[in-house]
N, C-alpha and C positions, 0 to 999 in steps of 0.2 A: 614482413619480418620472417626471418628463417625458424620454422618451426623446429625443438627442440627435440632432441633424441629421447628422451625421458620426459615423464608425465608425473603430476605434480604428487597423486597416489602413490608411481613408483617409490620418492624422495621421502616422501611421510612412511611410508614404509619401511625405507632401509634407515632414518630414525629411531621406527620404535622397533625394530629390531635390534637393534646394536645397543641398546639402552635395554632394554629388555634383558637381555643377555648378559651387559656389564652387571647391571645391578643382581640380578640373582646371582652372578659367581660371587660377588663380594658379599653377597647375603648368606652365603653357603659358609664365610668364612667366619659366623658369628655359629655354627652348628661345630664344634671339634672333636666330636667322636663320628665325624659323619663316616667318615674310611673306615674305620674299626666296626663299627656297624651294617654297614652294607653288607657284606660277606654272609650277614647271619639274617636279614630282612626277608621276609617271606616274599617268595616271588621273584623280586628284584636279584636278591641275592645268588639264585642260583642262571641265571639270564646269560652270564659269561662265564666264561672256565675262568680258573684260577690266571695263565699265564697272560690272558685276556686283561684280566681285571689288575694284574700286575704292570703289564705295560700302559696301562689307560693311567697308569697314577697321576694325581696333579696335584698341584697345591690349592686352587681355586676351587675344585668342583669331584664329584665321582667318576668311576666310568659312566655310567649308565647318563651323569650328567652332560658329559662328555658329546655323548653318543649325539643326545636328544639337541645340541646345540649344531652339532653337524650337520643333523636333518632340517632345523630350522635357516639355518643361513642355504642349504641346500634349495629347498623352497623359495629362498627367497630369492638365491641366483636363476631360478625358472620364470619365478617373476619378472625379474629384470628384463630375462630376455624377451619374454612374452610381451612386455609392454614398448620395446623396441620394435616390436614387430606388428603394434597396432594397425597401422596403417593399412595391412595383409591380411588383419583377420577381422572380420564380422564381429560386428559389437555383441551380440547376444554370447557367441562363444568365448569370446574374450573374457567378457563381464565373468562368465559361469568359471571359466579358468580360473580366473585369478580371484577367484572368490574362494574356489575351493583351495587354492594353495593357500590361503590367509588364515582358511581353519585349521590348514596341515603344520602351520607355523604357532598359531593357537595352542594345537595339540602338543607341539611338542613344546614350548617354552612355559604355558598355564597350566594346560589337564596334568600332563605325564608329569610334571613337577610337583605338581602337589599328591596325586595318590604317591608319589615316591616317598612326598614327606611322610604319608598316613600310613604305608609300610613301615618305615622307619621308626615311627612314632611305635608300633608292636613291639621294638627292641630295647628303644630305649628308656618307653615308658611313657605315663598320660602326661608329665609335665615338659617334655619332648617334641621341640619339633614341630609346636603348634603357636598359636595365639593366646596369651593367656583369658582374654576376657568374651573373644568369638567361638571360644573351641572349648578351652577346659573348664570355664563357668558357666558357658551354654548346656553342655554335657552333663553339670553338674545341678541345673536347675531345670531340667528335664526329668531328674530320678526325682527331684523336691514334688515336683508337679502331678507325678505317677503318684506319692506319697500322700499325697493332698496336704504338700507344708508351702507357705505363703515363700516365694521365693527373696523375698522385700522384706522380709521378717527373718529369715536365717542369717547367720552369716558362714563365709568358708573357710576359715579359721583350720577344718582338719582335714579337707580337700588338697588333690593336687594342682588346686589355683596357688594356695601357700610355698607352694616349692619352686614357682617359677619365676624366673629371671629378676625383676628390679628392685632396689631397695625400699624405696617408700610404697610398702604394699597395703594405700587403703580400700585398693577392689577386692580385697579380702572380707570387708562388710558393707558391701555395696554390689547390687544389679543396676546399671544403668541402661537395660532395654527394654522395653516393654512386654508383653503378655506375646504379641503375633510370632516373635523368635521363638520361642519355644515350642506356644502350642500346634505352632503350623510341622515344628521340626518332630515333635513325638510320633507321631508314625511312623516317619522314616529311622527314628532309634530304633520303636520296636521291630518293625519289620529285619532292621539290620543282622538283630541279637537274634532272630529268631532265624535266618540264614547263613549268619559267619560266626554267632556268637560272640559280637565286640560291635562297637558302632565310631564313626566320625564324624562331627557336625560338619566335616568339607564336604561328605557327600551332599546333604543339602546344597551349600555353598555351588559346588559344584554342576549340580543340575541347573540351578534358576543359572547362573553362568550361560552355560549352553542355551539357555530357550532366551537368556537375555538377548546374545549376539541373533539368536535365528526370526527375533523381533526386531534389531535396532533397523534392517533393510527396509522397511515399513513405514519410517519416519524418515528417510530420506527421498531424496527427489533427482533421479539420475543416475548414469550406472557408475559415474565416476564419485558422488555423493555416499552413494552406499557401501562400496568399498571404503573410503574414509571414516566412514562411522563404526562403522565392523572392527576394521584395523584399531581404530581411536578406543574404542570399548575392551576387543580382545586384547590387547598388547598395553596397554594401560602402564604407563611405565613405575607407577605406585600400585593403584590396584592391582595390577598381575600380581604384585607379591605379596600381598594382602591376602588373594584369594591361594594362593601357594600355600601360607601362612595361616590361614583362617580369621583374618578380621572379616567383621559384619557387615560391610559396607555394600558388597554388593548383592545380599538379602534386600535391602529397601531397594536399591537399583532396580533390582527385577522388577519389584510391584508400581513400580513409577514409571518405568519403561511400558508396562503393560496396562497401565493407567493412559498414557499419552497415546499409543499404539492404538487403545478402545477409541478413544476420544477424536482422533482421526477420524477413523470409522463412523463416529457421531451414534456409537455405542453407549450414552449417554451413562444410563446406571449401573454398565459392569466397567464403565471406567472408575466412576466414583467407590465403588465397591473395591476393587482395585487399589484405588489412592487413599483409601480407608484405610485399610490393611497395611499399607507402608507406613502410613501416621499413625498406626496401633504396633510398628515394631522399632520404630528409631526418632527421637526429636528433632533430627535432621529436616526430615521429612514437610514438619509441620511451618519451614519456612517458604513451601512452596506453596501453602494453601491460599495466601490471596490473589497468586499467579494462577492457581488452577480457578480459582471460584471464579474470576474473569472469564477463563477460558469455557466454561461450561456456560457461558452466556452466549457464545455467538452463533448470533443469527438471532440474538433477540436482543431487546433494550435493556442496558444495562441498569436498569428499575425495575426489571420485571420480578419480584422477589421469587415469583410464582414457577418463571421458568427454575431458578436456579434449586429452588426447593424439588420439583419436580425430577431435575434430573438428577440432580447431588444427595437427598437422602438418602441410598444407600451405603455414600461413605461413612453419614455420620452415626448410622445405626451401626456398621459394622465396627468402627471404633469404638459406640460408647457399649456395644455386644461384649467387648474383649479388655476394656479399659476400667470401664464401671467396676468390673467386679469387685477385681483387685484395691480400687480406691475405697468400696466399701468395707472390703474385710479390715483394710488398714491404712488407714489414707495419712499416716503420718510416717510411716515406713514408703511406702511408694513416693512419696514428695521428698524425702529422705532420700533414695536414692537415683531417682529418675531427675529430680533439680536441684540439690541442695548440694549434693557431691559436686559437680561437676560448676557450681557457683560457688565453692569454698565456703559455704556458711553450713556445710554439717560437721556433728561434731569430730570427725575423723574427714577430711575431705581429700578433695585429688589436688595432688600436688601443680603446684605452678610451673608451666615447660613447656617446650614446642619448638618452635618457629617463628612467631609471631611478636606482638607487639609485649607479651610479658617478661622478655628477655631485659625490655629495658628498666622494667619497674627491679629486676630483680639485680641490674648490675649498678641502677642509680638508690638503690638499697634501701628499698619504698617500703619493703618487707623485711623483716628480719630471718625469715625461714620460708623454705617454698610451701609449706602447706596452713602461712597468715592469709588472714585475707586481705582483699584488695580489692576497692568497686569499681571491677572493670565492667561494669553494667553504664558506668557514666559514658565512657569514651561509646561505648557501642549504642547507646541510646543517641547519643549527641548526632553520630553518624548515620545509623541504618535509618532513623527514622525518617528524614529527609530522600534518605533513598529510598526507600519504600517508596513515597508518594510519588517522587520523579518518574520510578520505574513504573509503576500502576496507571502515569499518568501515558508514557510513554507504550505500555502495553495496549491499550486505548487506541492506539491508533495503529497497531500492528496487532488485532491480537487472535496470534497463532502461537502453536506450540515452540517454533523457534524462539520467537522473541520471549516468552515465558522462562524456556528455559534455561536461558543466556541472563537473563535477568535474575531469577533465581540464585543459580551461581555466583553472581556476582553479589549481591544482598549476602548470602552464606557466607562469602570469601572476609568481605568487611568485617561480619560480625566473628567469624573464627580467628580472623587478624587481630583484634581485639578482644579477643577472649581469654581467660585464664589458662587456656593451652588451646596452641595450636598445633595438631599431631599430627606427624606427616600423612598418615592416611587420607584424612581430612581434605587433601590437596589432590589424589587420585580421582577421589570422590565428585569433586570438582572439577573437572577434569571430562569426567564423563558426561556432563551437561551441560559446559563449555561445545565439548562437540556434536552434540546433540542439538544446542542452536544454532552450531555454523551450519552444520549439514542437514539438517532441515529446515533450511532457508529458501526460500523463491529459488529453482533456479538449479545449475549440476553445481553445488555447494558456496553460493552466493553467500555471502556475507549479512548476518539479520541485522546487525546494527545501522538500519537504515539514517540517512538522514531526514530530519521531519521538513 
């Protein structure tokens, strides 16, 4: 068979490029003071002259926007040609090229857009520019926390979470993340205040980002696997703009990623510690623990309760370290917000929306208003539990971190398809575990879903 001029990285690449791209100009078009603002953004603003910044106008994007889209499709036509020209160049160099142009496309369509947003955000203000419940209530239960006020017990009623964007605002008396988001982010508030005098929860966001990608190479297996992982992660065609934006998703990513990364390594109790700390910052997390508690058995009998204690107490100390407290100060305020919002049985709860399977309850008019309840706990019970045991049974005889975390994913996917909202983040989120099982599969990106 005639081999192909292009390589299947190149193809996945100019994918999530172009998607990458598409979606933040059009995401730009929900921001409408962004033109009138640039001009006066610290930094950004003064970056091009006037008649610069006048002929870059667009309807889509900024200059500066502009610019950074240039550089990425640039990168990306070096790729191209660079992987036409495989043949010619030695794998190691190759690999390292085009790796580094992946971060240079990273840089310009993830990093550079979101400090752009975090500039911007100085002008237009805290309920600007950002995510309301990653950025501006993060920010906000970070000062509660310096305070010594139970974050679970406030509400933000006179916050600039109130001023921002949707109509039915009940994350106005509600935190839905746990203790590790914050208290791992307080440092880096103080330290920020006390060097620019202002802080942004993306800086976080931001850094575990960067150490995420400089970890995902670790879990793959081959130069062509690793690239695809990287690219899948960095260019994330939801999460990029999440992390643009500041939703939280890729705060547990990192600790999951670097949980899985340990565990390779057969790093046993700083993986656990590790996959602690992501289940002490989002309930996301906590669907991957019968996945991991397999995974921490191999190479012993899946009876040994002894190994698994052995090498897994430190995630559950570090959880119940960061988890306890808070349920002791107030354990009907943290179940209040941590599960009861988010299941429609508190008394002010989240509204019914998404993507998902609640769209039908709401157009065959099962509810009379999006924020009635409805036991979507049936359908998702009916369903995940059956797959749970399939998948655990199926982990069983594969069980590595590909097969874990493909299964994972998909248990998540079921139960968010069947949840009272399905939000598109949720689907990026997913996304990056989907490829973290293909690409750490046997093989230069072999397929886990083996046949038994």
């Amino acid at each position: 068979m005639r081999r192909a001029l292009g390589s299947l990285d190149a193809l996945l690449l100019f994918i999530l490029v172009i998607a990458r791209a598409r979606i933040d100009t059009l995401a730009d078009l929900v921001l409408p003071t962004r033109l009138q603002d640039f001009p006066r953004a610290p930094l950004i603003g003064t970056l091009l002259p006037p008649r610069s910044q006048e002929l870059l106008k667009d309807w889509l994007t900024d200059p500066l926007g502009l610019l950074l889209l240039t550089a990425g499709f640039g990168a990306l036509t070096a790729y191209l040609i660079l992987d036409a020209l495989r043949g010619r160049i030695p794998t190691p160099p190759l690999y390292r090229a085009k790796l580094g142009l992946i971060w240079l496309i990273v840089l310009a369509l993830v990093i550079m857009p979101s400090l752009k947003l975090v500039l911007l955000r100085r002008v237009g203000g805290p309920a600007s520019y950002t995510h309301d419940g990653g950025v501006i209530q993060t920010e906000e239960v970070i000062k509660l926390f310096l305070a010594g006020k139970n974050p679970y017990v406030e509400d933000y009623v006179h916050t600039p979470l109130a001023e921002w964007g949707l109509d039915l605002r009940s994350a106005v008396y509600h935190f839905p993340y746990l203790p590790w988001t914050f208290i791992f982010s307080t440092p880096f508030y103080l330290l920020s205040h006390a060097l620019l005098g202002w802080y942004d929860q993306r800086f976080v966001y931001l850094l575990l980002f960067v150490l995420t990608l400089a970890l995902a190479p670790g879990l793959a297996r081959g130069p062509t696997a690793r690239l695809g992982l990287v690219m899948t992660l960095g260019l994330n065609p939801i999460m990029g703009s999440d992390i643009i934006f500041g939703q939280n998703d890729s705060f547990v990513l990192f600790w999951i990623v670097l949980s899985l990364r340990l565990l390779a390594q057969e790093r046993w109790s700083l993986s656990a510690l590790a996959f602690g700390l992501a289940c002490a910052s989002k309930p996301t997390a906590w669907f991957l623990a019968p996945f991991y508690a397999l995974l921490l058995l191999r190479g012993e009998s899946l009876r040994h309760l002894g190994a698994w204690i052995r090498r897994g107490w430190p995630g559950a100390l570090a959880w119940g370290a960061l988890v306890i407290p808070y349920a002791a100060w107030n354990w009907e305020a943290l179940l209040d917000d941590i599960w009861r919002w988010s299941a429609g049985t508190a008394a002010v709860p989240y509204q019914i929306r998404g993507w998902g399977f609640a769209n039908l309850v709401l157009a065959w008019g099962w509810v009379r208003s999006r924020l009635d309840y409805w036991p979507f706990w049936v359908p998702q019970a009916l369903l995940c539990a059956p797959l749970l045991i399939f998948l655990l049974r199926r982990q069983r005889q594969h069980n590595d971190i590909a097969t874990a975390a493909w299964a994972y994913a998909l248990l998540l996917f079921v139960f968010f398809y069947f949840s009272r909202f399905l939000n598109e983040n949720y689907l990026g989120y997913l996304l990056a575990f989907l490829a973290v099982g293909y690409f750490a599969g046997e093989g230069d990106g072999e397929a886990v879903w083996r046949v038994a």
